[in-house]
Backbone as CSV, one residue per row, in Angstrom:
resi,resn,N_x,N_y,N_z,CA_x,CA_y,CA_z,C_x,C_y,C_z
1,UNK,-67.429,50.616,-24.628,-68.412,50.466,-23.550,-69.441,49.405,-23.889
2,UNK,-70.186,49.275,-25.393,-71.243,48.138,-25.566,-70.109,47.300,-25.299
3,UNK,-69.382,46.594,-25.896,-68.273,45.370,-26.007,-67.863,45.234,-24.420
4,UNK,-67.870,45.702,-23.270,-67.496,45.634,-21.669,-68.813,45.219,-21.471
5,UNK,-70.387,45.953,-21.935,-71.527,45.964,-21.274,-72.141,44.488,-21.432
6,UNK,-71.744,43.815,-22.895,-72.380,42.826,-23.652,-71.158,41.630,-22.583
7,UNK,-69.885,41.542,-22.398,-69.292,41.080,-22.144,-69.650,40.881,-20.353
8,UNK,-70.082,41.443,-19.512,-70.438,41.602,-18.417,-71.878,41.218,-18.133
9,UNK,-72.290,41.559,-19.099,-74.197,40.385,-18.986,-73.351,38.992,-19.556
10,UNK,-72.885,39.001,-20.503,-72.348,37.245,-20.771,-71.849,36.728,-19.527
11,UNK,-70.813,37.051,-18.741,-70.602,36.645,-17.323,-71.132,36.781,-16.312
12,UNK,-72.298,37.295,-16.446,-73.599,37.512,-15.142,-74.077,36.338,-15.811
13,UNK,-75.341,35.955,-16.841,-75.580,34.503,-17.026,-74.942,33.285,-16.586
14,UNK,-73.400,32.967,-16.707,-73.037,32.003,-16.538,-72.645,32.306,-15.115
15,UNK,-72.642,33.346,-14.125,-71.893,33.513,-13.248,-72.829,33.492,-11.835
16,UNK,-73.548,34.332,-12.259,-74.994,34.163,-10.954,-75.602,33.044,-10.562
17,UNK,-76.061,32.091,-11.813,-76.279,30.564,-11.018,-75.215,29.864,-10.393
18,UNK,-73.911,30.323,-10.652,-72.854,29.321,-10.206,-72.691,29.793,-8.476
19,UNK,-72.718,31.156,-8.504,-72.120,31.662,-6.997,-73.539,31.310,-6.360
20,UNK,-75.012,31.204,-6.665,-76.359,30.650,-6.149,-75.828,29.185,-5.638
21,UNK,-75.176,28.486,-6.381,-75.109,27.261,-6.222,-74.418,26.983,-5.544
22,UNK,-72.950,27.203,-5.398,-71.838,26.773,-4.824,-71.172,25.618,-5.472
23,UNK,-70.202,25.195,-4.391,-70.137,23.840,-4.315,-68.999,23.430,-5.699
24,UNK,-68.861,22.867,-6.608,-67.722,22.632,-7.936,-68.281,23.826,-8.857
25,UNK,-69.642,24.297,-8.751,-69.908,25.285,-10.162,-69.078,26.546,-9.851
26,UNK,-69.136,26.618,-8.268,-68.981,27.933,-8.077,-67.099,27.903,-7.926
27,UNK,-67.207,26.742,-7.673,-65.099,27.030,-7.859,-65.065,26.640,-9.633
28,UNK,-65.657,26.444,-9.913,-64.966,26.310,-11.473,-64.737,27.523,-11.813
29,UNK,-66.335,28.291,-11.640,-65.940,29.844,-12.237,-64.695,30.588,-11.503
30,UNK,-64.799,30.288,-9.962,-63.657,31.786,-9.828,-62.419,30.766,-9.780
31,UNK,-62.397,29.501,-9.828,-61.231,29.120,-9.973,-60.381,29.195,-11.393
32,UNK,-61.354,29.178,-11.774,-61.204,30.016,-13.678,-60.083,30.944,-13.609
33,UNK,-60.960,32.201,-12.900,-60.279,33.689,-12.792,-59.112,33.768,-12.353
34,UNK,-58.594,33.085,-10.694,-57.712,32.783,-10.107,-56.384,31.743,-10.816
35,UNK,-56.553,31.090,-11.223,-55.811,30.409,-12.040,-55.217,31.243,-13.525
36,UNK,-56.428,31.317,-14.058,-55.877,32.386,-15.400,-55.314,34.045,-14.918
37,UNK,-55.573,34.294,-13.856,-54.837,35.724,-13.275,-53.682,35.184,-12.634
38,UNK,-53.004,34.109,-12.330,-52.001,33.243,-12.114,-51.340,33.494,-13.073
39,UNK,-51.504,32.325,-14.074,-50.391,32.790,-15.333,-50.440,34.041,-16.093
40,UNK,-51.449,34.464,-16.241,-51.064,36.017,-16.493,-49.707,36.724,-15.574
41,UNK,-50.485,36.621,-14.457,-48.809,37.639,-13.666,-47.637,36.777,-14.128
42,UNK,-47.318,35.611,-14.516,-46.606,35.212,-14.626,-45.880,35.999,-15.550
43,UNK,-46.623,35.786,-16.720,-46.634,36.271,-18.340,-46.198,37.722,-17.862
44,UNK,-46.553,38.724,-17.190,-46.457,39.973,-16.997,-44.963,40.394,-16.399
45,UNK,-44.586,39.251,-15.950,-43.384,39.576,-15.172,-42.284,38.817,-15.998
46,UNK,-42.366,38.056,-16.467,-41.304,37.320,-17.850,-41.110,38.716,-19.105
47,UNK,-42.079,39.327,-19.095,-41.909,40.652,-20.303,-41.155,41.275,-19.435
48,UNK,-40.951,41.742,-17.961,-40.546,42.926,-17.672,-38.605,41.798,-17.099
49,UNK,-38.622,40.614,-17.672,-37.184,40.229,-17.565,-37.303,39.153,-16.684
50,UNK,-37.695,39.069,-15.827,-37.955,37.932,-14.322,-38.143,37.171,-14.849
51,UNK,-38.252,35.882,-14.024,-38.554,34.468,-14.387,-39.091,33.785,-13.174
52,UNK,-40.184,34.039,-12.757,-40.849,33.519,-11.725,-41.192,32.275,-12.220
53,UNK,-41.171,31.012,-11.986,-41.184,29.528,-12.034,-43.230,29.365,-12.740
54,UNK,-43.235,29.109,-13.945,-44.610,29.071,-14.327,-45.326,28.320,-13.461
55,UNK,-45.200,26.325,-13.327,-45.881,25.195,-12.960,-45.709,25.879,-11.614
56,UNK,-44.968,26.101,-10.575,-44.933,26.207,-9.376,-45.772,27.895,-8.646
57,UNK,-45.888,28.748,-9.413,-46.992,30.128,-9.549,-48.490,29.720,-9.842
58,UNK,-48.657,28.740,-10.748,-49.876,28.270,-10.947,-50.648,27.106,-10.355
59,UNK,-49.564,26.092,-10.666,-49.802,25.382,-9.548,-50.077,25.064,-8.047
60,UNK,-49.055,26.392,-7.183,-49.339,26.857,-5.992,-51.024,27.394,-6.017
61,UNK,-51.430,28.343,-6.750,-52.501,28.672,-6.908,-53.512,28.114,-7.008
62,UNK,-53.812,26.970,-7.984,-54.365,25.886,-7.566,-54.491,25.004,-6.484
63,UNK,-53.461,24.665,-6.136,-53.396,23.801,-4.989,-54.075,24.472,-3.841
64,UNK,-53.684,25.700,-3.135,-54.293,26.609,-2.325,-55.709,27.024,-2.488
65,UNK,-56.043,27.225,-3.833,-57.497,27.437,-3.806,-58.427,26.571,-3.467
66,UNK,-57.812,25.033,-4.152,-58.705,23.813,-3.914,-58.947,23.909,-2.385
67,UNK,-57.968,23.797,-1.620,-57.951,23.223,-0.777,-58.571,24.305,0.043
68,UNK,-58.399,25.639,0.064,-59.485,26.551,1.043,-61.246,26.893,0.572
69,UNK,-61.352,26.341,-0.595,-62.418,25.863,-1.083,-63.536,24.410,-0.396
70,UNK,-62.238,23.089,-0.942,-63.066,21.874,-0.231,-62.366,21.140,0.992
71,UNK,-61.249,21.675,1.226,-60.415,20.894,2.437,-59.972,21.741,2.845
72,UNK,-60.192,22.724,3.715,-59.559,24.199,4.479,-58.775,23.443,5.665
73,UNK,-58.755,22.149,6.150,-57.749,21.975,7.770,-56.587,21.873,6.475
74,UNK,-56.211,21.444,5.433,-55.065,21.037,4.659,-54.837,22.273,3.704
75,UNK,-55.666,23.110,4.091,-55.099,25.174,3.354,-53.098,25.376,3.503
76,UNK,-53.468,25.181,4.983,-52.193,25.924,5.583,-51.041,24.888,5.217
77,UNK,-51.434,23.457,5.218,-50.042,22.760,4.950,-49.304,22.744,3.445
78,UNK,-50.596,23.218,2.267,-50.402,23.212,1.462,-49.613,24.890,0.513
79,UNK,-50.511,25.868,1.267,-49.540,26.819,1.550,-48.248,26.757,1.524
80,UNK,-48.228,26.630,2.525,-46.386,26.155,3.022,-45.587,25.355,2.027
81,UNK,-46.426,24.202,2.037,-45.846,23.521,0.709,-45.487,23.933,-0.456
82,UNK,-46.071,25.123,-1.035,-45.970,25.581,-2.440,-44.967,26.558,-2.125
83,UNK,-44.669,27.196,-0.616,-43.988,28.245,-0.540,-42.354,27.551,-0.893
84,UNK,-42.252,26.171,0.089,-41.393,25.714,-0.046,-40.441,25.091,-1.148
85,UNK,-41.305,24.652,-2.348,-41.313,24.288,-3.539,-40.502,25.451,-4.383
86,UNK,-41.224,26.217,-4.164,-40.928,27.861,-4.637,-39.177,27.951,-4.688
87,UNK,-38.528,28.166,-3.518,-37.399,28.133,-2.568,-36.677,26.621,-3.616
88,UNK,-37.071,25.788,-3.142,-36.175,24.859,-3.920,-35.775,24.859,-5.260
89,UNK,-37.505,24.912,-6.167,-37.052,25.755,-7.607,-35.855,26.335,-7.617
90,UNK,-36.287,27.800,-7.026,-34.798,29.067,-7.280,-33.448,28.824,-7.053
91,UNK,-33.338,28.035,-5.698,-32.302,27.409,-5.827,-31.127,27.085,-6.925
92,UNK,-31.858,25.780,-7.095,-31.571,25.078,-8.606,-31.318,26.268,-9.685
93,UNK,-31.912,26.575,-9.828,-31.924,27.878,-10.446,-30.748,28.939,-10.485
94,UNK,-30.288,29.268,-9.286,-29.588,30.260,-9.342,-28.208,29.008,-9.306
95,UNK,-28.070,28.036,-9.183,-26.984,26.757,-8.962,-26.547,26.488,-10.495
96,UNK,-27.738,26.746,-11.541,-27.746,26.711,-12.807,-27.241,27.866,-13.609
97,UNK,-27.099,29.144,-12.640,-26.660,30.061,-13.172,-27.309,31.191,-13.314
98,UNK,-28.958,30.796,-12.659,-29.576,32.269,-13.104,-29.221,32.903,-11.588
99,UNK,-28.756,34.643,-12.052,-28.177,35.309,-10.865,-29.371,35.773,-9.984
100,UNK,-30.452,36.126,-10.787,-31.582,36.963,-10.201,-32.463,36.306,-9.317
101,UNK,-32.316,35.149,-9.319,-32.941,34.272,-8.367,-33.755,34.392,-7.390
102,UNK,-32.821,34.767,-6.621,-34.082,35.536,-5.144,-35.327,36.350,-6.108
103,UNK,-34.907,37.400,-6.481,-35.797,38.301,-6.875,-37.224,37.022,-7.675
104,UNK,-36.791,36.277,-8.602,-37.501,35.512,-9.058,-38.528,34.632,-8.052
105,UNK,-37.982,34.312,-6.773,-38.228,33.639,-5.540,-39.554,34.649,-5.112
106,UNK,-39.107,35.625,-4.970,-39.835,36.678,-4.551,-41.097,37.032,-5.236
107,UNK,-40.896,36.842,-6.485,-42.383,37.306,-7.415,-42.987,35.779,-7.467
108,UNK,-42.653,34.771,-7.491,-43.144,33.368,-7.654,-44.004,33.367,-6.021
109,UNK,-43.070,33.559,-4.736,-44.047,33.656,-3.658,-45.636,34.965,-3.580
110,UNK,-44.743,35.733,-4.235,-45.646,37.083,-4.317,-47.022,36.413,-4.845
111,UNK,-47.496,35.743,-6.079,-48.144,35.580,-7.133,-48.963,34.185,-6.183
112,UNK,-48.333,33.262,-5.478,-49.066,32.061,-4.718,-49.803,33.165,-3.495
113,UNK,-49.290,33.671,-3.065,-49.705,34.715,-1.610,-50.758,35.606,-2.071
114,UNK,-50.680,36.643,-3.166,-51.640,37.267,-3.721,-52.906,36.860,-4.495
115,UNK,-52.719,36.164,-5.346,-53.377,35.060,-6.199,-53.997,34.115,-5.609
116,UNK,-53.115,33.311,-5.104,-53.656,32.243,-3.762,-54.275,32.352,-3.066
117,UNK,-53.706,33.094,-2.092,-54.257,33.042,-0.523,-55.310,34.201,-0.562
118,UNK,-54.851,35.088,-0.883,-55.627,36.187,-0.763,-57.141,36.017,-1.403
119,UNK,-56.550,35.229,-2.918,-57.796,35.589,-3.870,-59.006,34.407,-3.565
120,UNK,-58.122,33.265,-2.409,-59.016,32.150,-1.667,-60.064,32.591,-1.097
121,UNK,-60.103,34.309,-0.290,-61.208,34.968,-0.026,-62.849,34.553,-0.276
122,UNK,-62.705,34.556,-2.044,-63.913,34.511,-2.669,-64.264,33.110,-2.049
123,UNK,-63.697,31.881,-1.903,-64.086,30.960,-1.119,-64.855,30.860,0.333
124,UNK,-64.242,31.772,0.810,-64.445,32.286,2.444,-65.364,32.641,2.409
125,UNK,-65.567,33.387,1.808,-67.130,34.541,1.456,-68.021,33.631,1.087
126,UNK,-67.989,32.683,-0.195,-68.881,32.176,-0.353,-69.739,30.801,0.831
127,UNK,-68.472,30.549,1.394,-69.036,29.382,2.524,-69.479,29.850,3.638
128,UNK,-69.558,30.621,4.074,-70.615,31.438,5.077,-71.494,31.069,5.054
129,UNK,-72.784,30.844,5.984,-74.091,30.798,5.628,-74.773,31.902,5.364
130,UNK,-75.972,31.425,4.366,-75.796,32.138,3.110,-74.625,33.049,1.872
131,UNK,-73.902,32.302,1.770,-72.766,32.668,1.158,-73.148,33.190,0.182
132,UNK,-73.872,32.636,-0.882,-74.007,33.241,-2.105,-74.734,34.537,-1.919
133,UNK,-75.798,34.622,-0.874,-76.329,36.331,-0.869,-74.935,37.054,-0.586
134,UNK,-74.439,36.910,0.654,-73.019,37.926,1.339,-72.069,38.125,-0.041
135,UNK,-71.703,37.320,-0.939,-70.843,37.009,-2.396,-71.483,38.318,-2.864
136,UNK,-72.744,38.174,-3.359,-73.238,39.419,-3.698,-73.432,40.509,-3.572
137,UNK,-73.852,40.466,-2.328,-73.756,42.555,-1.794,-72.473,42.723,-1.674
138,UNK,-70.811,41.748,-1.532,-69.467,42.101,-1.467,-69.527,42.854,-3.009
139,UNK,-70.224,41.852,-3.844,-69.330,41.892,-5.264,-69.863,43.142,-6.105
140,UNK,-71.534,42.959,-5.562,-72.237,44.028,-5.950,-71.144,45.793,-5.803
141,UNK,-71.109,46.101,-4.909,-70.442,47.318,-4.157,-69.247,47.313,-4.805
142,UNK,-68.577,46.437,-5.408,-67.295,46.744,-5.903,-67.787,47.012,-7.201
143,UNK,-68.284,46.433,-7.834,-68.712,46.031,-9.334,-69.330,47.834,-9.659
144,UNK,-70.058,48.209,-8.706,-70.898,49.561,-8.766,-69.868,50.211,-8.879
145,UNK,-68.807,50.190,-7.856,-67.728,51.389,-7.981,-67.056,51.440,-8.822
146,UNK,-66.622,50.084,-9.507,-65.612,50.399,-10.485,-66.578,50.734,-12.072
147,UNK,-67.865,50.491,-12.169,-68.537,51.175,-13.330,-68.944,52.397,-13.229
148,UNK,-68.958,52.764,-11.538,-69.127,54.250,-11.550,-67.868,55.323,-11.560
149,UNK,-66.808,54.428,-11.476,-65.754,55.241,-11.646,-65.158,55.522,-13.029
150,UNK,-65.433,54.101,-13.399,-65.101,53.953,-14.836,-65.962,55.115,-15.838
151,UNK,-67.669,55.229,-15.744,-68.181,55.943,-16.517,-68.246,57.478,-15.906
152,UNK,-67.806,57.339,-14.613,-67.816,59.240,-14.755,-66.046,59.296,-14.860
153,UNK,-65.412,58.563,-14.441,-63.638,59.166,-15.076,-63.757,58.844,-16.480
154,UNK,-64.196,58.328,-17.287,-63.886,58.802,-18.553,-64.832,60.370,-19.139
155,UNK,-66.016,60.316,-18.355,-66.394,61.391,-19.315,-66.117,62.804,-17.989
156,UNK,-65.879,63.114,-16.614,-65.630,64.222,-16.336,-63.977,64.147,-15.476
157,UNK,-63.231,63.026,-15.738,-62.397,63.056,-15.238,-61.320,64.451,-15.423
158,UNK,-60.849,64.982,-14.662,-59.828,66.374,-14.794,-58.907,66.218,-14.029
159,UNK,-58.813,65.669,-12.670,-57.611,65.869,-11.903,-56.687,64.076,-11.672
160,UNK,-55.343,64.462,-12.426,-55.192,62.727,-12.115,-54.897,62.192,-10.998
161,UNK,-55.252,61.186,-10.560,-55.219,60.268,-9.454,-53.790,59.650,-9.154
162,UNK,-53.371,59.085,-10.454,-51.989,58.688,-10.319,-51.643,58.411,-11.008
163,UNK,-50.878,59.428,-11.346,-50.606,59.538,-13.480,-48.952,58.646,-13.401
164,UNK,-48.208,57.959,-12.732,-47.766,57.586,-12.974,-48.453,55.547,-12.797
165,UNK,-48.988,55.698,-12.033,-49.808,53.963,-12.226,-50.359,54.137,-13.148
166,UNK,-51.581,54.855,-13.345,-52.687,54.697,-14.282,-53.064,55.887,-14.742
167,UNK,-52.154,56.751,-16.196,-53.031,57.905,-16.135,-53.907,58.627,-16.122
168,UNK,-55.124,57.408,-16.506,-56.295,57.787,-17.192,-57.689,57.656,-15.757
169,UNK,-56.427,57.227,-14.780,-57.475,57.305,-13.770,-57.915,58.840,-12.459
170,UNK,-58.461,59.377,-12.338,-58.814,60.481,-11.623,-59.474,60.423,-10.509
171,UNK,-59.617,61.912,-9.761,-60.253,61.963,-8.548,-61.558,61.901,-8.478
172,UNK,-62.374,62.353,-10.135,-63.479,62.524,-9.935,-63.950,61.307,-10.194
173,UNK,-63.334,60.007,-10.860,-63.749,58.837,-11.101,-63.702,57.695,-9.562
174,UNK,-62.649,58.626,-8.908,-62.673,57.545,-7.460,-63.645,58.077,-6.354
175,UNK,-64.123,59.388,-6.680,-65.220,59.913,-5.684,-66.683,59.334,-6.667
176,UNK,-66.388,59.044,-7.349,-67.743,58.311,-8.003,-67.976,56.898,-7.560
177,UNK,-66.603,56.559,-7.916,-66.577,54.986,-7.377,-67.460,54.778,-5.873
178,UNK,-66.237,56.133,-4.558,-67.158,56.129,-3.201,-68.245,55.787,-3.316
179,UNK,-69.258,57.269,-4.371,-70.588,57.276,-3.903,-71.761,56.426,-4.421
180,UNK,-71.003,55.447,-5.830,-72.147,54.643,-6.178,-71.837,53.139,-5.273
181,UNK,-70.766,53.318,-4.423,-70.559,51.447,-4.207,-71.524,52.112,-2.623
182,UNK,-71.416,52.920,-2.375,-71.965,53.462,-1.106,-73.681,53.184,-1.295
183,UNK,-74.037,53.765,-2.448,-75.296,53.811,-2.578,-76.382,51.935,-3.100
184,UNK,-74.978,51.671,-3.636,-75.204,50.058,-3.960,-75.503,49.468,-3.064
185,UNK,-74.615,49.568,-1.587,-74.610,48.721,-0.232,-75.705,49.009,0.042
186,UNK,-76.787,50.055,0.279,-77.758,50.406,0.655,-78.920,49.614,-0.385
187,UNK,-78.552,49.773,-1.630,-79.471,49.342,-2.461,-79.383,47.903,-2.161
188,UNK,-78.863,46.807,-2.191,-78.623,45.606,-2.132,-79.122,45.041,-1.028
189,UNK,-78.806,45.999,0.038,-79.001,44.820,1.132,-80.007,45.575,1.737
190,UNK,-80.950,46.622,0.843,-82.575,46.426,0.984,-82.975,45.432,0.042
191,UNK,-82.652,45.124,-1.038,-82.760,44.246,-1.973,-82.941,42.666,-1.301
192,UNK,-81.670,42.220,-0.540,-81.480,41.064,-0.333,-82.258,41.010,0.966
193,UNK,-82.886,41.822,2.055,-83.260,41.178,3.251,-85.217,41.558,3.177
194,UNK,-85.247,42.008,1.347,-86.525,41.732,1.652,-86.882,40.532,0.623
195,UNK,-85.754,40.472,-0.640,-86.279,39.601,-1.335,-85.573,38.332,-1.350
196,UNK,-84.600,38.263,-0.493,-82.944,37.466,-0.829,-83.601,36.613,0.880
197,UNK,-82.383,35.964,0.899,-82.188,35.219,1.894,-81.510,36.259,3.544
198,UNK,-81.330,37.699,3.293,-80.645,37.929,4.665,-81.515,38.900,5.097
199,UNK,-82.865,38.563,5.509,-83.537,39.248,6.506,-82.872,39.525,7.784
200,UNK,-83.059,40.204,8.110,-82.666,40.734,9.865,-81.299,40.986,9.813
201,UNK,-80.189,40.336,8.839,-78.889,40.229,9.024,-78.307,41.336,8.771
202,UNK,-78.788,42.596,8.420,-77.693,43.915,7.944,-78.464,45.005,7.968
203,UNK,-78.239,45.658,8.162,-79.065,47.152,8.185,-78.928,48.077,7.139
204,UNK,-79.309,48.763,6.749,-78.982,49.805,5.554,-77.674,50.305,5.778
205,UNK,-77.803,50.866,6.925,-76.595,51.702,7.453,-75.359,50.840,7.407
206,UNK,-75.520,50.195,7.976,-74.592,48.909,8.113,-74.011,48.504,5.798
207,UNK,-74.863,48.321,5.079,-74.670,48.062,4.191,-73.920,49.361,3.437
208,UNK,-74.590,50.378,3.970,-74.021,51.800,3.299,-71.932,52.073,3.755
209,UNK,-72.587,51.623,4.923,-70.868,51.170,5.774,-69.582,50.259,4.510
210,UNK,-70.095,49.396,4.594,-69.393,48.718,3.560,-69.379,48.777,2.288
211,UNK,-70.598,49.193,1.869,-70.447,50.187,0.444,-69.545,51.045,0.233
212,UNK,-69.443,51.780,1.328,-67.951,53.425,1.253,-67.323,52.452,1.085
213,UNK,-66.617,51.628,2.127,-65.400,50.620,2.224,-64.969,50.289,0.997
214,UNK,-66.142,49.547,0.592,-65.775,49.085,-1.137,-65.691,49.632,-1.897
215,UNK,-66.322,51.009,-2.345,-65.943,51.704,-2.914,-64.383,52.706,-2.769
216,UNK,-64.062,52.707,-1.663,-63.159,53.204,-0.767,-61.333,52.779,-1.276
217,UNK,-61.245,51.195,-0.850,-60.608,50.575,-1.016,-59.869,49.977,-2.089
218,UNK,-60.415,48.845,-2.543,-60.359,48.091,-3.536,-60.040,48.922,-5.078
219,UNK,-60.135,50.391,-5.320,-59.333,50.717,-6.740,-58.066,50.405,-6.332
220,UNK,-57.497,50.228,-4.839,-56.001,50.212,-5.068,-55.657,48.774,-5.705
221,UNK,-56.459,47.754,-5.469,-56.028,46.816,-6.288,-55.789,46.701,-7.397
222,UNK,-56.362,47.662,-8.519,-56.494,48.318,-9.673,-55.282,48.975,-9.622
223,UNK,-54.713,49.495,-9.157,-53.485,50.423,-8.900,-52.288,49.378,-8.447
224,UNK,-52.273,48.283,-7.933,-51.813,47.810,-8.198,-50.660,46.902,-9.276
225,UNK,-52.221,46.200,-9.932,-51.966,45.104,-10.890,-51.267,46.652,-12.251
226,UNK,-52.040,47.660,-12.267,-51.133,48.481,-13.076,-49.753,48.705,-12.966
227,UNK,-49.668,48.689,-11.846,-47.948,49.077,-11.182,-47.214,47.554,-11.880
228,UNK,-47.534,46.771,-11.771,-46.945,45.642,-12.756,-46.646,45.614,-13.748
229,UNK,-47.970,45.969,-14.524,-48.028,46.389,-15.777,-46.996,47.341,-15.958
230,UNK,-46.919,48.318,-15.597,-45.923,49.245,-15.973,-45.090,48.632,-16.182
231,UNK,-44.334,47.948,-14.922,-43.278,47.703,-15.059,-42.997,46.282,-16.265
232,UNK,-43.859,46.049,-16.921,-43.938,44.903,-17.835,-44.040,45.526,-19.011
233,UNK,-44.530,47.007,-19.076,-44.891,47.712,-20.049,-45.820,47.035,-21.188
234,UNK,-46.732,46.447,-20.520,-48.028,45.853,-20.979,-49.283,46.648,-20.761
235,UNK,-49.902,46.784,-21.790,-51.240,47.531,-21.251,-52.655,46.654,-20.729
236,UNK,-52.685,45.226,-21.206,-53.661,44.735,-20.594,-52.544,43.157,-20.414
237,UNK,-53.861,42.851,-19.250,-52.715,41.341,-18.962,-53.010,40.325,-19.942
238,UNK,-53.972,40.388,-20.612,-54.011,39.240,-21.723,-56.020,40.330,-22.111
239,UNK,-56.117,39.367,-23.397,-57.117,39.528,-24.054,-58.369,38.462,-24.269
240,UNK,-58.321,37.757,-23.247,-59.342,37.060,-23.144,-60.617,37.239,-23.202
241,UNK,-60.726,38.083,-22.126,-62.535,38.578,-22.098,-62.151,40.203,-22.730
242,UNK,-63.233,40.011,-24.020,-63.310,41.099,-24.430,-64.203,42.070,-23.772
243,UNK,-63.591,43.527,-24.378,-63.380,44.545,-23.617,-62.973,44.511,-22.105
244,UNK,-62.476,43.697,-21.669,-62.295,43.842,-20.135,-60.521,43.666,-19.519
245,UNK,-60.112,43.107,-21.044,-58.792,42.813,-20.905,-58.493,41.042,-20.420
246,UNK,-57.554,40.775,-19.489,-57.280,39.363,-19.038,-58.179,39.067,-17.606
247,UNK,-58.008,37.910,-17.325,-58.605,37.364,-15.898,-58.122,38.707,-15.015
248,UNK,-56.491,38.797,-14.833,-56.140,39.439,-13.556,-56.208,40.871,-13.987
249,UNK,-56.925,41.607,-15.096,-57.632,42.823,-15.493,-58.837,42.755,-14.243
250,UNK,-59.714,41.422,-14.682,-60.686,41.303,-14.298,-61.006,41.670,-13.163
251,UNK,-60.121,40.580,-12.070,-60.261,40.643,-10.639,-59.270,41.439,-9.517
252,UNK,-58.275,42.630,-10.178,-57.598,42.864,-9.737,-58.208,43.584,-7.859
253,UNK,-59.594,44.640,-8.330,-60.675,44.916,-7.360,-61.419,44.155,-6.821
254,UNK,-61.601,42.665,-7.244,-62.302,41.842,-6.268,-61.653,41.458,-5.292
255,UNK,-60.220,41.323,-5.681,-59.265,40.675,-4.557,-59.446,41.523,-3.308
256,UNK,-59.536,42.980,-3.234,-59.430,43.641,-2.426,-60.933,43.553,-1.502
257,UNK,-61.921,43.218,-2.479,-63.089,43.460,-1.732,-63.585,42.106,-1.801
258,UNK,-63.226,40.729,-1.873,-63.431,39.695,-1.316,-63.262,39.964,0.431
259,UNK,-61.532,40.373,0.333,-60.963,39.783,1.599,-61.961,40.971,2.836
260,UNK,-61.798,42.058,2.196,-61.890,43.311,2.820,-63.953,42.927,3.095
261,UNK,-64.203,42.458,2.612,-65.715,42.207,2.731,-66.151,40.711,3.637
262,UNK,-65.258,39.937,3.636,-65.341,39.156,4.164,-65.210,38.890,5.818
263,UNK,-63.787,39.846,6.167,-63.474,40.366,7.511,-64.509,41.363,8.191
264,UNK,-65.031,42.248,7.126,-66.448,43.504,7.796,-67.237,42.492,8.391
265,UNK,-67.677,41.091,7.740,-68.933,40.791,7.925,-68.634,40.131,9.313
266,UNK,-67.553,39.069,9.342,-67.054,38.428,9.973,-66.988,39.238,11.288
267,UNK,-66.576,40.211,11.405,-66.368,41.020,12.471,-67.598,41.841,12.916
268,UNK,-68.586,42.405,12.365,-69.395,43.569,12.449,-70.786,42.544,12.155
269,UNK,-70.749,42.036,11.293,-72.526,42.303,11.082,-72.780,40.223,11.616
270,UNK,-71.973,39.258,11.567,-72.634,38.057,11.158,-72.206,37.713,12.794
């Protein structure tokens, strides 16, 4: 827990002026994450036998992020492009003899689509006006749930959640998660509309709304990236950031509550 706590103020320093700022600081950092949770799945799925195409998984990922970052009319062509790339790879591939091909096709698109597109979110979110406050009460509410799930499922966890994804995860750690990302939304976006930039823009209620959500939601992304794992029979995706495991350790719950936070606002409050 110190080694996660010390490790999580080290990435709040370098991380809070960047998402304040925008603009190259703020894609360096999550393009960081996105990219290195790229080749990780890669890495994760080569242990469990597959061979999803490295340059063309990462590269797709890149390419897609840049571009829904600083050139969003050229998102979608580039998309496509990497999907297509993908397809030609395997090809060759299975022409060369590897049989599994499709399947390989399949986790190489999986990893540009999930990674990519999805995890382009954090872009979306951040270019909003006032982006960097909205970045925050999203990230805030997730960040709450998964330390409130994390510190009450380890110390009163009893009933498992889903002992075949994740055993160590429980009911009483995901009803914690609910009630602190719940109580975060409320906290934050009294926080941000008296001291932040989004006066008038959200209501408590309204913030408490998307707090459940985030707390709500987004462990399945966590439940996810485990279900990989399993099947890779890896316990963390790499060891980069200590105590926290790899990039796509990292962000497996942001992915969910980028996109999922981005559409609330988009729809309901902005």
């Amino acid at each position: 827990m110190l080694k996660r706590t010390i490790t999580a103020l080290g990435l709040a320093a370098i991380g809070l002026p960047a998402i304040l700022l925008g603009g190259i600081f703020y894609y360096l950092l999550m393009g960081t994450f996105l990219i290195g949770a790229a080749r990780e799945y890669v890495n994760l799925f080569r242990a469990a036998k597959y061979e999803p195409q490295f340059h063309v998984t990462v590269g797709g990922v890149a390419l897609v992020t840049i571009t829904r970052m600083f050139f969003p009319a050229y998102a979608q062509p580039a998309f496509a492009l990497s999907i297509l790339a993908a397809m030609a790879y395997h090809l060759l591939a299975y022409e060369r003899g590897r049989d599994r091909s499709a399947v390989d096709f399949g986790i190489t698109v999986g990893g540009i689509v999930y990674i990519g597109w999805i995890g382009s979110y954090f872009f979306e979110l951040r270019n909003l006006v006032h982006g960097g406050w909205w970045f925050l009460l999203v990230m805030f509410c997730v960040w709450f749930g998964d330390s409130g799930a994390y510190s009450i499922g380890r110390a009163y966890g009893r009933h498992k959640m889903a002992p075949r994804l994740s055993p160590k995860k429980s009911w009483e750690g995901y009803a914690a998660s609910v009630f602190t990302a719940t109580w975060g939304g409320v906290f934050f976006v009294y926080a941000f509309t008296t001291y932040g930039n989004l006066v008038g823009q959200i209501t408590l209620w309204q913030g408490a709304i998307l707090g459940f959500i985030l707390g709500a939601l987004p462990p399945l992304g966590d439940l996810g990236e485990s279900m990989i794992k399993r099947q890779s029979g890896i316990k963390d995706s790499s060891d980069i950031i200590p105590g926290h495991g790899g990039f796509f350790d990292r962000i497996d719950s942001w992915l969910w509550g980028a996109v999922i936070g981005y559409y609330f606002l988009v729809w309901f409050i902005i």
